[in-house]
Structures are given as C-alpha cells and as structure tokens.
PQR file of N, CA, C, O and H, with PARSE charges and radii, in Angstrom:
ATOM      1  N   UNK A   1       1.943  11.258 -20.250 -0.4000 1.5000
ATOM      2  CA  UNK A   1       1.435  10.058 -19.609 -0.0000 2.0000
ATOM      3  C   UNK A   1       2.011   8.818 -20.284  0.5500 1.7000
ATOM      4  O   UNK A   1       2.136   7.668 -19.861 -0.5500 1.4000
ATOM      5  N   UNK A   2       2.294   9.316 -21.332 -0.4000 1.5000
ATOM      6  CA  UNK A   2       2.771   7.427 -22.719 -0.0000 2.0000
ATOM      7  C   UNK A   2       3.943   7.164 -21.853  0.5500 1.7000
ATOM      8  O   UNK A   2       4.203   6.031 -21.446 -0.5500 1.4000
ATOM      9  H   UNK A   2       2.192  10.249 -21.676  0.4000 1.0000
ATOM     10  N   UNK A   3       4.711   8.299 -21.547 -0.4000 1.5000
ATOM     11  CA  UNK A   3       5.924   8.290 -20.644 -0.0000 2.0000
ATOM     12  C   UNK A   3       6.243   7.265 -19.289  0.5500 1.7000
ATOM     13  O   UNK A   3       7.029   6.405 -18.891 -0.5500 1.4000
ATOM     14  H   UNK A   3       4.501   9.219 -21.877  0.4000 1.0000
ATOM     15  N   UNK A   4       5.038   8.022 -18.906 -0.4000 1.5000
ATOM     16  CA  UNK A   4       4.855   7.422 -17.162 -0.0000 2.0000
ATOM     17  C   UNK A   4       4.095   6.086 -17.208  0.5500 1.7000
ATOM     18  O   UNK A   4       3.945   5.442 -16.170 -0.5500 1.4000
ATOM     19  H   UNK A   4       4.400   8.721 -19.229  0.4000 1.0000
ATOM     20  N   UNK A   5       3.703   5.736 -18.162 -0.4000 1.5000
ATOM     21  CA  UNK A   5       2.944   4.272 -18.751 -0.0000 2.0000
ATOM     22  C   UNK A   5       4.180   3.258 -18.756  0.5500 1.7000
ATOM     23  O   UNK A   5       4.074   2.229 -18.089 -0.5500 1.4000
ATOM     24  H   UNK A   5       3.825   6.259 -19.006  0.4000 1.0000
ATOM     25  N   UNK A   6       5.052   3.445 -19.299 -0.4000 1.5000
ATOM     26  CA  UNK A   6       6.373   2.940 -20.177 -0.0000 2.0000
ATOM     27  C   UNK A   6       7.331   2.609 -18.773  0.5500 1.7000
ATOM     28  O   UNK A   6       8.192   1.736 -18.883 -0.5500 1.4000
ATOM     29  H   UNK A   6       5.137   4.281 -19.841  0.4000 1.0000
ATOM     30  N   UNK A   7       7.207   3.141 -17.791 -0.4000 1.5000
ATOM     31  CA  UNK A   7       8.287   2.852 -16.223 -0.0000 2.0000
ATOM     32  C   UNK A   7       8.361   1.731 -16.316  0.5500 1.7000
ATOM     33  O   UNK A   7       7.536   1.153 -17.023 -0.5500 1.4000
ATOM     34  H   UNK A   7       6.508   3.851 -17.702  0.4000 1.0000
ATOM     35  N   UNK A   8       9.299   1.053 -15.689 -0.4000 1.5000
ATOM     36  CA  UNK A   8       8.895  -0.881 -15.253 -0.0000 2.0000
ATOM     37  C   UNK A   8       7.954  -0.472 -13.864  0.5500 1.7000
ATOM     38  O   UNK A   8       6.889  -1.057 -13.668 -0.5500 1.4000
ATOM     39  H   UNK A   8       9.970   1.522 -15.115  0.4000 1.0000
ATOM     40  N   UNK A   9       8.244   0.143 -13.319 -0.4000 1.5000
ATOM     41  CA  UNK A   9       7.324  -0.016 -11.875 -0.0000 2.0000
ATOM     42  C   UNK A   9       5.736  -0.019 -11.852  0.5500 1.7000
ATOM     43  O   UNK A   9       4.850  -0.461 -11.120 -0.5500 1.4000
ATOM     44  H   UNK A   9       9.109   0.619 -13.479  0.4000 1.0000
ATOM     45  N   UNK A  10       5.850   0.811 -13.207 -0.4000 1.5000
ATOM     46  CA  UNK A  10       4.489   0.825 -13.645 -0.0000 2.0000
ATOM     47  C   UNK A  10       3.532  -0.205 -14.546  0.5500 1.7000
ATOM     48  O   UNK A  10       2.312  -0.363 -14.497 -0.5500 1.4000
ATOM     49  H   UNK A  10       6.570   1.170 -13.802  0.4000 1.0000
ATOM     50  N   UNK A  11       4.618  -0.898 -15.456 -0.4000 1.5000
ATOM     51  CA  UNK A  11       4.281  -1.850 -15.923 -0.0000 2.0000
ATOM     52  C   UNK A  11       4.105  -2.752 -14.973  0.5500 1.7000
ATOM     53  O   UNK A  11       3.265  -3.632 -15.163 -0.5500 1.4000
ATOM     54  H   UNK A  11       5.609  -0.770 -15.496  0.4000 1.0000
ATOM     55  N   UNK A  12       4.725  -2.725 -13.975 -0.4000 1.5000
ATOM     56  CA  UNK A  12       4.805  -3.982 -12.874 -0.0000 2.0000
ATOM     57  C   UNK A  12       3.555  -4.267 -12.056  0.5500 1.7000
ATOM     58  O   UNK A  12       3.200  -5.361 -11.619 -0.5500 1.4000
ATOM     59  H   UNK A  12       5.408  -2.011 -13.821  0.4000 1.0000
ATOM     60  N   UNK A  13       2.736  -2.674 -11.878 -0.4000 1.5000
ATOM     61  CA  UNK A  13       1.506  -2.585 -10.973 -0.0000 2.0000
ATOM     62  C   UNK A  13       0.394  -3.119 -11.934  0.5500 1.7000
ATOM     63  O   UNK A  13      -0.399  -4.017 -11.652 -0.5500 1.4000
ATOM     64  H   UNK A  13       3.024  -1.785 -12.233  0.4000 1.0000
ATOM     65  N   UNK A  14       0.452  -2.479 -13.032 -0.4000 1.5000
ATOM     66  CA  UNK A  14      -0.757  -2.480 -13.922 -0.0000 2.0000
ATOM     67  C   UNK A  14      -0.792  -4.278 -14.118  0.5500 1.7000
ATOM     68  O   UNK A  14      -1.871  -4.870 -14.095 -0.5500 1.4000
ATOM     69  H   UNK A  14       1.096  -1.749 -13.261  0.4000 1.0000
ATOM     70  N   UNK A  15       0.582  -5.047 -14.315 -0.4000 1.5000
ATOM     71  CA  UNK A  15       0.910  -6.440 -14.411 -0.0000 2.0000
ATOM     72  C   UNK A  15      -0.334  -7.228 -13.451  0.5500 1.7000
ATOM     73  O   UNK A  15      -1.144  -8.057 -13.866 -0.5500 1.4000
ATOM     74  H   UNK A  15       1.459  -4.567 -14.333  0.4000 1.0000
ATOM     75  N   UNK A  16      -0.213  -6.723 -12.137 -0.4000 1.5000
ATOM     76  CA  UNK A  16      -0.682  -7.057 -10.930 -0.0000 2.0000
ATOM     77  C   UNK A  16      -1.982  -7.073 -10.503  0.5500 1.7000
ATOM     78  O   UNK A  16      -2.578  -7.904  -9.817 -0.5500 1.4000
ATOM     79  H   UNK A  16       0.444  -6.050 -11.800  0.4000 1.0000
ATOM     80  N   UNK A  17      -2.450  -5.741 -11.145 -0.4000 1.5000
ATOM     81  CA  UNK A  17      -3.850  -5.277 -11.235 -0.0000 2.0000
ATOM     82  C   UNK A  17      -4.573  -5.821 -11.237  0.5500 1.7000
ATOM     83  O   UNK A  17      -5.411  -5.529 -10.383 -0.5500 1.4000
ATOM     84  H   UNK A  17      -1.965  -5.066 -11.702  0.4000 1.0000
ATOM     85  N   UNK A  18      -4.936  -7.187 -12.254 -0.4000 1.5000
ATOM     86  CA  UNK A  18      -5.970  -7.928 -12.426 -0.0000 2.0000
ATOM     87  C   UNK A  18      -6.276  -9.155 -11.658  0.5500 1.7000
ATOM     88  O   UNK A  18      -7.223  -9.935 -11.760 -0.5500 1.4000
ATOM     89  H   UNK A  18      -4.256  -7.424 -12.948  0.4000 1.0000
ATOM     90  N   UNK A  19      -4.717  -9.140 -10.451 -0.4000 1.5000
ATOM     91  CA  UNK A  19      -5.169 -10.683  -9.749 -0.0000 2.0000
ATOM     92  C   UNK A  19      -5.382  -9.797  -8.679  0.5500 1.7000
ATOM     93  O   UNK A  19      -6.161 -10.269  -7.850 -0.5500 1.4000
ATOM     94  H   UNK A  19      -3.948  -8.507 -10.368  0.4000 1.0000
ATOM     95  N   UNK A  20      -4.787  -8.220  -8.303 -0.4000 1.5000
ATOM     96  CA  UNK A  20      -4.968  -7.715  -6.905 -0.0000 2.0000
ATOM     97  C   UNK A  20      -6.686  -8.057  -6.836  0.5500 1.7000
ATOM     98  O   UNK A  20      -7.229  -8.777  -5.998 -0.5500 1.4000
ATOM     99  H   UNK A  20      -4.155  -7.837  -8.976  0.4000 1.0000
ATOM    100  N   UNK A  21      -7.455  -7.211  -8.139 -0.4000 1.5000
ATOM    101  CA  UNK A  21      -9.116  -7.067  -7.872 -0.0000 2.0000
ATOM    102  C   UNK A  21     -10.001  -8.380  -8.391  0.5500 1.7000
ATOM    103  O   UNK A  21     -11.079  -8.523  -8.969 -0.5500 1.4000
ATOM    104  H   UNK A  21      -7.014  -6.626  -8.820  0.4000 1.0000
ATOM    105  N   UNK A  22      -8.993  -9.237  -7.886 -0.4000 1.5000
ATOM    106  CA  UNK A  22     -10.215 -10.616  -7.885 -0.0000 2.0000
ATOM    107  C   UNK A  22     -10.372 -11.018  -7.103  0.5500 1.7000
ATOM    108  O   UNK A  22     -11.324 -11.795  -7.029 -0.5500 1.4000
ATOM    109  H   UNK A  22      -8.118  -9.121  -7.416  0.4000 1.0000
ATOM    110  N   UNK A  23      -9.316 -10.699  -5.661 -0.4000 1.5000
ATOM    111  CA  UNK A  23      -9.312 -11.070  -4.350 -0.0000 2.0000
ATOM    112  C   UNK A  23     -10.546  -9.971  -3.806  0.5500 1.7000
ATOM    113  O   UNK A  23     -10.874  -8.894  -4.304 -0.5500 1.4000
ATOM    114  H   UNK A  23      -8.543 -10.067  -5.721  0.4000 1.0000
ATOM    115  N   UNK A  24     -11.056 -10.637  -2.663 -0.4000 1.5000
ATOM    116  CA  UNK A  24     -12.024 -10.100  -2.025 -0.0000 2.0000
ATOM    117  C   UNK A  24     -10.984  -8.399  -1.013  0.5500 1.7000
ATOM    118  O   UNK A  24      -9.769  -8.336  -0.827 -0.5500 1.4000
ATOM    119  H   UNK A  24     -10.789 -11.512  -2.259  0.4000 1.0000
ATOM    120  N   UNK A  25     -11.615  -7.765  -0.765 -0.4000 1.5000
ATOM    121  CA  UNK A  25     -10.725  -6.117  -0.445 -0.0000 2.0000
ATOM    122  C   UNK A  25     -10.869  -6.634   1.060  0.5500 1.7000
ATOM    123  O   UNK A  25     -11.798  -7.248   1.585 -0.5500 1.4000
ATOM    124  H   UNK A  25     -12.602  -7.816  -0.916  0.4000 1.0000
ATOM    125  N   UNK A  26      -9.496  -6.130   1.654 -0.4000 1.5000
ATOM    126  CA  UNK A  26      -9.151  -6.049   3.261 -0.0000 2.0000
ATOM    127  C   UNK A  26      -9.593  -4.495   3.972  0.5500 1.7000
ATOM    128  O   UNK A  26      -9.488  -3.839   2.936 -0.5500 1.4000
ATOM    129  H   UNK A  26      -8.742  -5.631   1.227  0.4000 1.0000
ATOM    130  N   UNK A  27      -9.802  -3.986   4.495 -0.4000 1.5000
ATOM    131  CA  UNK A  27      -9.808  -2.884   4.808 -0.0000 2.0000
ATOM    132  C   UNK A  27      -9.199  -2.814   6.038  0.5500 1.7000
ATOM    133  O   UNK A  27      -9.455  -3.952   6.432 -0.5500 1.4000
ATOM    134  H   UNK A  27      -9.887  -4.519   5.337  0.4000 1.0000
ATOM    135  N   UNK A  28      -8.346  -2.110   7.262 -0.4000 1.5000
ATOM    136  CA  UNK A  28      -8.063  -1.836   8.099 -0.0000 2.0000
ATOM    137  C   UNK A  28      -8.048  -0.231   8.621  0.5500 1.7000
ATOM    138  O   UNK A  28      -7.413   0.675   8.081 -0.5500 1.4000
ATOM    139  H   UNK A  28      -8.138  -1.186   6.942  0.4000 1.0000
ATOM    140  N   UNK A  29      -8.946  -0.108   9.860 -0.4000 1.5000
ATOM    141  CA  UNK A  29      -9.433   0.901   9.934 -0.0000 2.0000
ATOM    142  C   UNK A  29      -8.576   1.430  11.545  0.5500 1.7000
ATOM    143  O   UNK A  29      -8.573   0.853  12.633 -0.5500 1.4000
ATOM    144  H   UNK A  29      -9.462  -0.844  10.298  0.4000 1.0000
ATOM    145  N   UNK A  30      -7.861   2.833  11.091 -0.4000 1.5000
ATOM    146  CA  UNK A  30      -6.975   3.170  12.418 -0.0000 2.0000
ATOM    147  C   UNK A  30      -7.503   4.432  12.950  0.5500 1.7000
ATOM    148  O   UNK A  30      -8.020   5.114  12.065 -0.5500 1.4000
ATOM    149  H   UNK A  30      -7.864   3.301  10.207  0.4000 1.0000
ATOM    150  N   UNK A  31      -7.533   4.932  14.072 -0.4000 1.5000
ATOM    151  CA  UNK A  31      -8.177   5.818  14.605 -0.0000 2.0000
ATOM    152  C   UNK A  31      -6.894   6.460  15.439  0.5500 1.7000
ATOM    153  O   UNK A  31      -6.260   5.877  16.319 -0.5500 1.4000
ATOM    154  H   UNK A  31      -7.113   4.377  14.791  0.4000 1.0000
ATOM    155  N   UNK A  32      -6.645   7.958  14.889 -0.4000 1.5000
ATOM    156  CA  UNK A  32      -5.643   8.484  16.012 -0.0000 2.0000
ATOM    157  C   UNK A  32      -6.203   9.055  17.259  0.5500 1.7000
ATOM    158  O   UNK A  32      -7.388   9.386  17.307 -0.5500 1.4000
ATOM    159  H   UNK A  32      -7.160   8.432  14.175  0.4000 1.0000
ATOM    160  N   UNK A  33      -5.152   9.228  18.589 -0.4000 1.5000
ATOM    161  CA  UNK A  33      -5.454   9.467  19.456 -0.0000 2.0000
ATOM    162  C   UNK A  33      -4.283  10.892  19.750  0.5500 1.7000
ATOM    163  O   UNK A  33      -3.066  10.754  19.879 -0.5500 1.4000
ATOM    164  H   UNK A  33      -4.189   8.959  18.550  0.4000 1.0000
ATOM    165  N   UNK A  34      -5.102  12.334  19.810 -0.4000 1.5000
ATOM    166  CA  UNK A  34      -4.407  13.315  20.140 -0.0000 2.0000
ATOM    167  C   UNK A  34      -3.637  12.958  21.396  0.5500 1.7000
ATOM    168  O   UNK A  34      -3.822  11.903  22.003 -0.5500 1.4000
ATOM    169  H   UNK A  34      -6.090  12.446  19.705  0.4000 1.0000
ATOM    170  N   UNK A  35      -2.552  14.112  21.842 -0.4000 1.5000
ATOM    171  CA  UNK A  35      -1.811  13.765  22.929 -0.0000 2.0000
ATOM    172  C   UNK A  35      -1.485  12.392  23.401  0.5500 1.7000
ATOM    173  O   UNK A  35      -1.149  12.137  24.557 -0.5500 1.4000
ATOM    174  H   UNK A  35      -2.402  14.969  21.348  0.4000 1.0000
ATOM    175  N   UNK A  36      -1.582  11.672  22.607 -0.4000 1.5000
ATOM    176  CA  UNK A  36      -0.670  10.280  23.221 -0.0000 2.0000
ATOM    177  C   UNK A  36       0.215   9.852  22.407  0.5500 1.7000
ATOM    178  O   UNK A  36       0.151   9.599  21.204 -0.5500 1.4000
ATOM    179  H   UNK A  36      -1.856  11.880  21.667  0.4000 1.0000
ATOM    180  N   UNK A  37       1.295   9.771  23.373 -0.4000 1.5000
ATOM    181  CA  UNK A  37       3.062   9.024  23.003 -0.0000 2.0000
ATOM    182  C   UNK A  37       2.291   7.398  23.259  0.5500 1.7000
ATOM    183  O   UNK A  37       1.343   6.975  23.921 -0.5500 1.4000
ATOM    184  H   UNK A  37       1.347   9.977  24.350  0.4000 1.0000
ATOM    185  N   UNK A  38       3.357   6.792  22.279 -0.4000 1.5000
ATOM    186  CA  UNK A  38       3.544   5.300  22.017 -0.0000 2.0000
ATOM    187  C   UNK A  38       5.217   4.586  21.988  0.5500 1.7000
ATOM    188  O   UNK A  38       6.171   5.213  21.527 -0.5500 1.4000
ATOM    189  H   UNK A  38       4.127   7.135  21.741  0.4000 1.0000
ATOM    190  N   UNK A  39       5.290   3.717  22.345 -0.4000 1.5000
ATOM    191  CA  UNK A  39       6.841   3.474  22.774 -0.0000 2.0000
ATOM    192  C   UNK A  39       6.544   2.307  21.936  0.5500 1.7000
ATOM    193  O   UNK A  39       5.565   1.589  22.140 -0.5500 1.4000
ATOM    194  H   UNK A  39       4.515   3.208  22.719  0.4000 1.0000
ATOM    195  N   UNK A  40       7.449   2.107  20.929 -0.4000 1.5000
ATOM    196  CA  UNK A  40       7.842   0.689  20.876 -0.0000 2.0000
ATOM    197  C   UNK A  40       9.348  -0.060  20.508  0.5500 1.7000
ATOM    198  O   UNK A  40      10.293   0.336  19.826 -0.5500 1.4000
ATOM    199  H   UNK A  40       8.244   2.690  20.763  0.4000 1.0000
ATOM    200  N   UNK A  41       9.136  -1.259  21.238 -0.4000 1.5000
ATOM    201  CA  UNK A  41      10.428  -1.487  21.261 -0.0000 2.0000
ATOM    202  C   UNK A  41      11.172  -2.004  20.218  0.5500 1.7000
ATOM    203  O   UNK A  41      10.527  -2.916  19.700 -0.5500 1.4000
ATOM    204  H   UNK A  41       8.368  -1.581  21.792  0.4000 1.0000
ATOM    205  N   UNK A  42      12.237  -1.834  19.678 -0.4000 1.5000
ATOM    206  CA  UNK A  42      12.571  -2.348  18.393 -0.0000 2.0000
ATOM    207  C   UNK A  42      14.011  -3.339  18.753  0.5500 1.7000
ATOM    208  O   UNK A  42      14.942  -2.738  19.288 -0.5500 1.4000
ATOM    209  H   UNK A  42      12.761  -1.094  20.099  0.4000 1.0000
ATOM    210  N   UNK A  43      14.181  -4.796  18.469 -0.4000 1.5000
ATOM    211  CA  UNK A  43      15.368  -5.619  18.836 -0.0000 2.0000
ATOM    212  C   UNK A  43      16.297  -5.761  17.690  0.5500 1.7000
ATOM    213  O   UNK A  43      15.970  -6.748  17.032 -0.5500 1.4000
ATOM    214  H   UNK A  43      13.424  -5.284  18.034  0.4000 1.0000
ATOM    215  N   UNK A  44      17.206  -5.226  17.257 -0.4000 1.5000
ATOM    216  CA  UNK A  44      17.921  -5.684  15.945 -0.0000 2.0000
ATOM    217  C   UNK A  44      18.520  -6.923  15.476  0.5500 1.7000
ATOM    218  O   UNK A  44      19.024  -6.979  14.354 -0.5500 1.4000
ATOM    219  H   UNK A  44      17.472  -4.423  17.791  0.4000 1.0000
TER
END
C-alpha cells in the first residue's frame, strides 16, 4: 500500500480530497430500460 500511496495520481486525489468533501454531494440517479436502443448523434 506505501507503494500505491506514493503514485502522483494518487497523491493528486488524496490532494483534492479535502475541498471535494466540503462541497455539498450531487447525486444523479439513472434508471435502465431493458430492450431499448438509443441513437445518438455525434458531429465531429
């Protein structure tokens, strides 16, 4: 774990950590739907 502590990506989250949980939490809630196709269009 001292290992996986030591990453930058990890240093970078843990960095972050303390302003992510001072903000109030978002939640977004998705519900799948069996048998249905979805098309969307993508413009490059």
């Amino acid at each position: 774990m001292d290992v996986h502590y030591r990453q930058p990506h990890v240093a970078e989250y843990f960095g972050q950590l303390s302003a992510w949980l001072t903000k109030p939490a978002t939640m977004r809630l998705f519900e799948t739907v069996k048998h249905q196709t979805t098309t969307i269009s993508v413009k490059p």
